[in-house]
C-alpha positions as CSV (number, residue, x, y, z in Angstrom):
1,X,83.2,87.1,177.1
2,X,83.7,89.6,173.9
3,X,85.5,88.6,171.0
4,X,89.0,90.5,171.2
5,X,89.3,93.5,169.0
6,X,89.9,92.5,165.4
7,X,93.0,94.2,164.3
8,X,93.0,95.2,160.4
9,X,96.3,96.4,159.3
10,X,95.7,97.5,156.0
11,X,92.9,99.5,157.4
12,X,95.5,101.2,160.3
13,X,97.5,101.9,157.5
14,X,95.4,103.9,155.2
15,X,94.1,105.8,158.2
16,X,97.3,107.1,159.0
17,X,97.7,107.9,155.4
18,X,94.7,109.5,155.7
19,X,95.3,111.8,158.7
20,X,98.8,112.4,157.5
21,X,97.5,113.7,154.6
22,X,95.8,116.9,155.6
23,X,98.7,117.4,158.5
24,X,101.7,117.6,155.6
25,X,99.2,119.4,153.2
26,X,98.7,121.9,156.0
27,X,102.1,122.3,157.7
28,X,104.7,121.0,155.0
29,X,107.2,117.5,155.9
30,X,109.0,119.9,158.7
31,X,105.9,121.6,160.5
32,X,103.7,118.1,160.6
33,X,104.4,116.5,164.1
34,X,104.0,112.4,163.9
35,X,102.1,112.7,168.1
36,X,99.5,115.2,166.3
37,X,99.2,112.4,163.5
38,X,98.9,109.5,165.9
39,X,96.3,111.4,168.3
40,X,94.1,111.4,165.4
41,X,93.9,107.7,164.6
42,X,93.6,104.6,166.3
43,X,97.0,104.1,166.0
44,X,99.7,104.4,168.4
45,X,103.2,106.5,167.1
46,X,105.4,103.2,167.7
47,X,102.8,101.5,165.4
48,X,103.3,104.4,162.5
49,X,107.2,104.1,162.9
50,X,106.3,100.2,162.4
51,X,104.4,100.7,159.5
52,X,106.7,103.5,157.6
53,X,110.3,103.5,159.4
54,X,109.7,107.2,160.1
55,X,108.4,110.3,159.1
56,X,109.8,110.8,156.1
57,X,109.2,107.2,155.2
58,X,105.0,108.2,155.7
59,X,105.6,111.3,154.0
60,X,106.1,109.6,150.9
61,X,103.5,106.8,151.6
62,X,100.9,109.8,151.3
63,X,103.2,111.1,148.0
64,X,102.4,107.9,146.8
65,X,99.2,107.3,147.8
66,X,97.5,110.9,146.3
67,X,99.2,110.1,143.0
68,X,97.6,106.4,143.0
69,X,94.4,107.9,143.7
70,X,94.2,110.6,140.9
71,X,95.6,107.8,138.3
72,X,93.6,105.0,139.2
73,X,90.5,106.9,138.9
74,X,91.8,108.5,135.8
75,X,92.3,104.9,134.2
76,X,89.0,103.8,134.5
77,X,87.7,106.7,132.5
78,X,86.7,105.7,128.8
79,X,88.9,107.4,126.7
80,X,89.2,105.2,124.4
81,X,85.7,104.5,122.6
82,X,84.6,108.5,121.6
83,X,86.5,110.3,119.2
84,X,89.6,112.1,119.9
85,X,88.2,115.4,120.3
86,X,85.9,114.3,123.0
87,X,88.6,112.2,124.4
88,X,90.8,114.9,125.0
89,X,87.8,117.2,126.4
90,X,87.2,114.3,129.1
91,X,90.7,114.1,129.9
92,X,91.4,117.9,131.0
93,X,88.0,118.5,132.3
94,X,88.8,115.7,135.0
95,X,92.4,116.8,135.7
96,X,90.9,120.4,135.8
97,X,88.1,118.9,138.2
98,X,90.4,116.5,140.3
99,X,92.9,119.3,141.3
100,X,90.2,121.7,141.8
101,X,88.3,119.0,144.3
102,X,91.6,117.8,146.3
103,X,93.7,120.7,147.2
104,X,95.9,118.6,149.3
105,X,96.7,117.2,146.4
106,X,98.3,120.8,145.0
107,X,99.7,121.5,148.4
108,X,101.9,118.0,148.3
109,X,103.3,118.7,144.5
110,X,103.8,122.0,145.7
111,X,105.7,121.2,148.9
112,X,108.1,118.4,147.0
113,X,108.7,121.1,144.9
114,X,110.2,123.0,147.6
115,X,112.0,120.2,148.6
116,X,113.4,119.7,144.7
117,X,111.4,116.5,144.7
118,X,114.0,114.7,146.8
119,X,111.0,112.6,147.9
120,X,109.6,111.8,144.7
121,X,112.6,110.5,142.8
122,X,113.2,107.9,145.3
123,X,109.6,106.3,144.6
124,X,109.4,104.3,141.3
125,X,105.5,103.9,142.2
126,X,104.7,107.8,141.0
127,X,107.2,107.8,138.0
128,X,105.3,104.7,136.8
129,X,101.9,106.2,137.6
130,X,102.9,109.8,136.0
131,X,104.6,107.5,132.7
132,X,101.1,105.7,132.2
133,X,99.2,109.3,132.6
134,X,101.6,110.6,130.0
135,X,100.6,107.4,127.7
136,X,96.8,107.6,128.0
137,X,97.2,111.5,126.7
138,X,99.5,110.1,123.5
139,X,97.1,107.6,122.9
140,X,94.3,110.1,122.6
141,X,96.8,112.6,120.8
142,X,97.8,109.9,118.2
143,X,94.0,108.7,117.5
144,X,93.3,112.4,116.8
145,X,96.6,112.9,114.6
146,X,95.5,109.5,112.5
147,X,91.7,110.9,112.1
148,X,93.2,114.1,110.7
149,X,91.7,116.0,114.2
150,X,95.0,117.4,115.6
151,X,98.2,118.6,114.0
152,X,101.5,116.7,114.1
153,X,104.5,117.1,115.8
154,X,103.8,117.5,119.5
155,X,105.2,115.8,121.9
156,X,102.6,114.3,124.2
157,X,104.5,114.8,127.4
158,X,103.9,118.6,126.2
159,X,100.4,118.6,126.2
160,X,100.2,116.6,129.6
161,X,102.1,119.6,130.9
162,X,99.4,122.5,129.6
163,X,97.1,120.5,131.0
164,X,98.6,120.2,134.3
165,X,99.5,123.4,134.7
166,X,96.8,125.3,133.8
167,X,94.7,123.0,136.0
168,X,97.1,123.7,139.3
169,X,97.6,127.0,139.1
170,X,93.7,127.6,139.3
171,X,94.9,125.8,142.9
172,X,97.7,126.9,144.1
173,X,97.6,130.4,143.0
174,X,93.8,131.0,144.4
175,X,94.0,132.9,147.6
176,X,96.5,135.3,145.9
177,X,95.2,135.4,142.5
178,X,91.2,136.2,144.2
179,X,93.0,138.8,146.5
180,X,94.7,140.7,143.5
181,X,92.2,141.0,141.4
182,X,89.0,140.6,143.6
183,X,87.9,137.9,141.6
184,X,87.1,134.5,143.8
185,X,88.5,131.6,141.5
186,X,86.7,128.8,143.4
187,X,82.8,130.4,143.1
188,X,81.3,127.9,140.9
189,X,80.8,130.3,137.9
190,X,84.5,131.2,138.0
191,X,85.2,127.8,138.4
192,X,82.9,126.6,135.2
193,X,84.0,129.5,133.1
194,X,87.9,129.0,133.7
195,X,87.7,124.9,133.1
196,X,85.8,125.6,129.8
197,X,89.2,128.4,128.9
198,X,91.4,125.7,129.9
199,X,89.8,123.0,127.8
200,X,89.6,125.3,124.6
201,X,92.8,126.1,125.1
202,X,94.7,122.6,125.3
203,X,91.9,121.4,122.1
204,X,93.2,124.8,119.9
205,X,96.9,123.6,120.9
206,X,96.6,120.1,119.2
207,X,94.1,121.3,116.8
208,X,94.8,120.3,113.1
209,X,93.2,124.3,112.0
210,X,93.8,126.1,114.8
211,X,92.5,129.7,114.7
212,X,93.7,132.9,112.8
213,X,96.0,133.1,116.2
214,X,97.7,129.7,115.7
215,X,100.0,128.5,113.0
216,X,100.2,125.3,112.1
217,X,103.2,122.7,112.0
C-alpha cells in the first residue's frame, strides 16, 4: 500500500504566496479572484481562507512576504568591510537591480499606494524591515561622514528615498516612459547606462566635494 500523501504546510503556504503574487501584481487587491488563485496550487480555496482569514488577510501575506525577500537578501550583502564609497555603490546598484529584476515587486508598492497604504500600516513586519533598510544606509552614510568621504547633514532616511525612487520609477514608469520618447528602458544598455546615472547621482548627493553643480553643507 502507498504511504499517504505527506502534507507540508509551510510549503502550501508559500505556494499560495507565490501564485498570489503575480494575480494581485497583475489585477490589483479588487480584480484578483481567490478560485483563480486556488486553481493554480495544490491548494483547495477553504484551505487559503484557513491559512490567511481571507483575501485581504493573503494580500498582505504577499505585502509582507516581497518586502522580507528584498531585505533579507539585502542583509546578507557586505556593506560593512569596503569603504564607504563602495559601500554606498553596492547598496543602490542592488536596489536599482532588485526592482528592475521583480516588477511585481513595483506593481504591489504601487497598488498599496492606491489604496493609501491601508494594508501596510497594519503590518509591523514591513515597518521593521523598511526601519533596518533605513539603518544599513546610515550606517554606511555615517562611516563615509567619519572618513571625511561624504558631507554632513543629511538625513539618511533622505538618501534611502533618492535611492528608491530613482530605482522604481525606471519600473513603474517603463511602458509609458519607452512609448514617449521611443526609448526602451529595459534593453540591457538602457538598463546599464541609467543604473550607472542613478549611482552617480545618489554618490554626488552625499559627496563631501560635490561638483561645480552642488554646494556643500
Amino acid at each position: 500500500m502507498p504511504n499517504p500523501r505527506i502534507v507540508n504546510p509551510e510549503a502550501n503556504r508559500q505556494n499560495i504566496i507565490d501564485v498570489a503574487t503575480a494575480e494581485f501584481s497583475a489585477h490589483g487587491l479588487s480584480g484578483a479572484r481567490v478560485d483563480e488563485i486556488a486553481s493554480k496550487t495544490d491548494c483547495s480555496k477553504r484551505l487559503i481562507y484557513y491559512y490567511f482569514g481571507d483575501k485581504e488577510g493573503l494580500y498582505l501575506a504577499v505585502l509582507e512576504s516581497v518586502y522580507r525577500r528584498v531585505r533579507s537578501v539585502e542583509s546578507e550583502l557586505d556593506f560593512d568591510h569596503v569603504d564607504p564609497e563602495e559601500a554606498m555603490r553596492r547598496m543602490v546598484g542592488f536596489r536599482f537591480d532588485h526592482h528592475f529584476e521583480n516588477r511585481d515587486f513595483v506593481r504591489l508598492v504601487t497598488i498599496e499606494n492606491i489604496h493609501n497604504a491601508r494594508f501596510l500600516q497594519q503590518s509591523s513586519v514591513i515597518r521593521e524591515l523598511s526601519a533596518a533598510a533605513v539603518e544599513r544606509v546610515a550606517r554606511i552614510y555615517r562611516r563615509g561622514v567619519e572618513a571625511g568621504m561624504f558631507r554632513s547633514g543629511l538625513e539618511p532616511v533622505d538618501i534611502h528615498w533618492q535611492i528608491s525612487a530613482m530605482s522604481f520609477y525606471n519600473v513603474s514608469n517603463r511602458d509609458t516612459f519607452s512609448a514617449l520618447f521611443d526609448i526602451q528602458l529595459d534593453a540591457p544598455d538602457v538598463v546599464a547606462r541609467l543604473r550607472r546615472n542613478v549611482i552617480d547621482t545618489v554618490l554626488r548627493f552625499v559627496a563631501r566635494h560635490p561638483s561645480s553643480t552642488n554646494t556643500e553643507t
